[in-house]
C-alpha positions in Angstrom: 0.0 0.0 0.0 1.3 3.8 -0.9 0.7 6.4 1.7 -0.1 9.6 -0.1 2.2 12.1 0.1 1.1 14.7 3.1 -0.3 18.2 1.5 1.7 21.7 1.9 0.1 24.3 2.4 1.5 27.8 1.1 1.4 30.5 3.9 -1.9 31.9 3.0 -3.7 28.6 3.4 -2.0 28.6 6.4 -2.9 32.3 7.5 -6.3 31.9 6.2 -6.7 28.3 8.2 -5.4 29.8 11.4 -7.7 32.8 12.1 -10.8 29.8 11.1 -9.4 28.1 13.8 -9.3 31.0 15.9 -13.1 32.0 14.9 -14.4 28.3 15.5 -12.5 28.1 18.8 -10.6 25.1 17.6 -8.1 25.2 19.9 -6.4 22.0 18.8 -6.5 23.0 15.2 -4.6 26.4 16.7 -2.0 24.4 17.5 -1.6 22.4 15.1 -1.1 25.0 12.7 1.8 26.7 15.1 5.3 26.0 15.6 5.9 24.8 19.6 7.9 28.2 20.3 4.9 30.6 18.6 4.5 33.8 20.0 2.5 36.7 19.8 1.6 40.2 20.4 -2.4 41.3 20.5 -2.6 45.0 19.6 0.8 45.8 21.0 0.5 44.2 24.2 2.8 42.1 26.1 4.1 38.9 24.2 1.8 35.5 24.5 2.6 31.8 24.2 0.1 29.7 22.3 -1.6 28.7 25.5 -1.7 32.0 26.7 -3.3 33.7 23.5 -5.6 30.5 23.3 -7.0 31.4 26.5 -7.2 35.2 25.6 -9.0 34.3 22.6 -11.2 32.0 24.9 -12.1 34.4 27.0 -12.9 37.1 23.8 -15.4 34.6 22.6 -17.0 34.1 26.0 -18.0 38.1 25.9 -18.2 38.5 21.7 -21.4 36.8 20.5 -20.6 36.0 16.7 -16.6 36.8 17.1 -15.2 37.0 13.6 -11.9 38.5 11.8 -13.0 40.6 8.8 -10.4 40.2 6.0 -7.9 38.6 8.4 -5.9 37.8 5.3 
């Protein structure tokens, strides 16, 4: 049996399939669309680890009924 050979995606797929996981809260897909070391900044504010920005974005879709990025990419 042949395995097919695993899909690259270009880094707009990429962009485009990270802020869907961010919308959907799909915290695992978040992940595994982000290097183990990612870090991030959230309108200039301190840095963030992935857990820490998964949380924040957590806690934005606990207050944001309908939470969406308008052309995120």
């Amino acid at each position: 049996m042949r395995l097919k050979e695993e899909e690259v995606m270009n880094n707009t797929e990429i962009a485009k399939a990270l802020f869907a996981a961010f919308e959907n809260g799909d915290a695992d897909g978040v992940r595994g669309l982000c290097a183990a070391d990612f870090g991030a900044r959230q309108n200039g504010g301190p840095p963030m680890d992935l857990e820490t920005l998964l949380a924040f974005s957590a806690s934005v879709h606990r207050v944001v009924d309908g939470f969406h990025y308008a052309d995120a990419v």
